[in-house]
N, C-alpha and C positions, 0 to 999 in steps of 0.2 A: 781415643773416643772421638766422636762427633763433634763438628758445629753446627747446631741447629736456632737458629732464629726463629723466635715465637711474635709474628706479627700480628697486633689485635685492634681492634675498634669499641672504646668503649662511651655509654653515654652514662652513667650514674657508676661507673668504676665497680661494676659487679664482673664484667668480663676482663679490666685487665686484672684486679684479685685471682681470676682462675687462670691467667695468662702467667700469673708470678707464680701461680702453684705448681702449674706445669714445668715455667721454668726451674724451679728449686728441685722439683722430682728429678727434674733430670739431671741438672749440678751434681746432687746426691749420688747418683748411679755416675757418677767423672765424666758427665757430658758437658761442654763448653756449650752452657743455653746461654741465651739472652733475648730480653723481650723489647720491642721497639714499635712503637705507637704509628697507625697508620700513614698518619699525616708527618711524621717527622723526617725533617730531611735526612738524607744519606739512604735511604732505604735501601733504592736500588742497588747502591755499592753494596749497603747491607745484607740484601739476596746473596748476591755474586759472590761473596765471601763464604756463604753458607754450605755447610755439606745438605742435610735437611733445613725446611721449614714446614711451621707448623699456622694458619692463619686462624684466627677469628673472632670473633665481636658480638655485639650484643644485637638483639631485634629492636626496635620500636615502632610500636604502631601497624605491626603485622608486616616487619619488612627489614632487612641487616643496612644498619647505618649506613649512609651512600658513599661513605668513604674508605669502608671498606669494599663494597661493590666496586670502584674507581682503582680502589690497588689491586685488587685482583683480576679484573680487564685488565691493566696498563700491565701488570706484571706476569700474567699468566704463564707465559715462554718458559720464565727463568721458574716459576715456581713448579712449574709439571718437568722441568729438567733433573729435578731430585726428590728425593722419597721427599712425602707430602701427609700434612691432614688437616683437615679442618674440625675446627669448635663453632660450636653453636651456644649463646647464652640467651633463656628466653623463660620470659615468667609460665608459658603454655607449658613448658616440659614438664614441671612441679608442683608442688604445692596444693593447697585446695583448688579445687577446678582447674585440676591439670587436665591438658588438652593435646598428649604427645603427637598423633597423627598429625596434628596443626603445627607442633612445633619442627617435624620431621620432614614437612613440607616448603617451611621455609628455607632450611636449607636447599634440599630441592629447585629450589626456584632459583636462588642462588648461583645455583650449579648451572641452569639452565640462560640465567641472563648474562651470566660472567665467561660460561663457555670452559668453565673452569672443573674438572671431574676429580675432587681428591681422591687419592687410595686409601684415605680412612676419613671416620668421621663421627665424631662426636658430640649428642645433644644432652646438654647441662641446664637445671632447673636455674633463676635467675635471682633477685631479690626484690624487692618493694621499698624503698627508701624512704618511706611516707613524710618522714621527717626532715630529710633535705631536698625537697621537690619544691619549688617554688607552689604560692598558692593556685594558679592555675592547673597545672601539670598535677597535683594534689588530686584535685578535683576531678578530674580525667580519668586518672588512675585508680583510683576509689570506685568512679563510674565503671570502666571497664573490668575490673576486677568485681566488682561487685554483680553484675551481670552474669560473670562466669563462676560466680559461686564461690569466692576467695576473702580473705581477709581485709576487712575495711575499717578498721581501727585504726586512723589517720595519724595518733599521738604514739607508735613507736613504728618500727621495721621490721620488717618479716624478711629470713633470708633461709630460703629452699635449696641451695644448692649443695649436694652429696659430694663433700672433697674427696672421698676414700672415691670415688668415680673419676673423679678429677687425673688423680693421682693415678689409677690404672690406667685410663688411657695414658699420661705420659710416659708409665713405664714400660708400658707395651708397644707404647712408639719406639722406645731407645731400645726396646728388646729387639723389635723387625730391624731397625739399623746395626746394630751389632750380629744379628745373624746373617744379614746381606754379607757385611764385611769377613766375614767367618766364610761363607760358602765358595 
């Protein structure tokens, strides 16, 4: 089976939850996953060791955490060196006042500012953490969701994301790599 490293960026821990889904889908099927946070060191050695990887992280503010955008510039090479895909986690994909064109475009841009073109790619609805947001970010969030027609009930969480989706894409990732190896 496969080494595949699942590298993500996450701001409120909704994206690395679907980073560990992914990884476990794949475990499950005797693939050697493991997921490793953008900013952690060893990465690179971490690529280089990899058969696949798989990147992605979360939006904020209509844009993928700059830290992910920074590992995927700096690491591009090694990552379009072996089968690839990207995740997308973003409140626009789901939920009330979902907005997918908009969420579909971030990656998009993504791909256009990183120079980075995965062979797959997957957009996953996000969560609302209403209740560990600090008060400002609270308020913010309420406002923007609230504009786009979404859940503004600040005293619990709202979480849209479809894992049974999740979970397809990772098994159909390890399914393209074991058919590669197969052929």
């Amino acid at each position: 089976m496969s080494r595949i490293l699942i590298v993500f960026a996450s701001v409120d821990g909704q994206a690395a939850r679907v980073a560990e889904r992914i990884r476990a889908t794949l475990a499950q099927a005797g693939h050697a996953a493991a997921t490793i946070g953008a900013v952690a060191p060893g990465l690179a050695r971490a690529l280089e060791e990899s058969d696949a990887v798989i990147v992605g992280g979360a939006i904020r503010y209509g844009r993928h955490v700059q830290d992910l955008e920074s590992v995927v510039r700096t690491h591009v090479a090694a990552i379009e060196a072996r089968p690839n895909a990207f995740f997308s986690v973003s409140l626009s994909a789901g939920g009330p006042g979902a907005r997918p064109a908009v969420a579909a475009r971030y990656a998009e841009e993504l791909a256009e500012r990183s120079g980075w073109h995965p062979q797959g790619t997957a957009i996953f609805a996000g969560a609302l953490r209403y209740t560990r947001y600090n008060p400002i970010i609270r308020i913010m969030m309420r406002l923007i969701v609230g504009i786009a027609g979404g859940d503004t009930d600040t005293t619990r969480d709202y979480e849209y994301t479809d894992w049974r989706a999740v979970e397809r894409f990772a098994g159909e990732f390890g399914s393209r790599l074991e058919a590669a190896r197969a052929a």
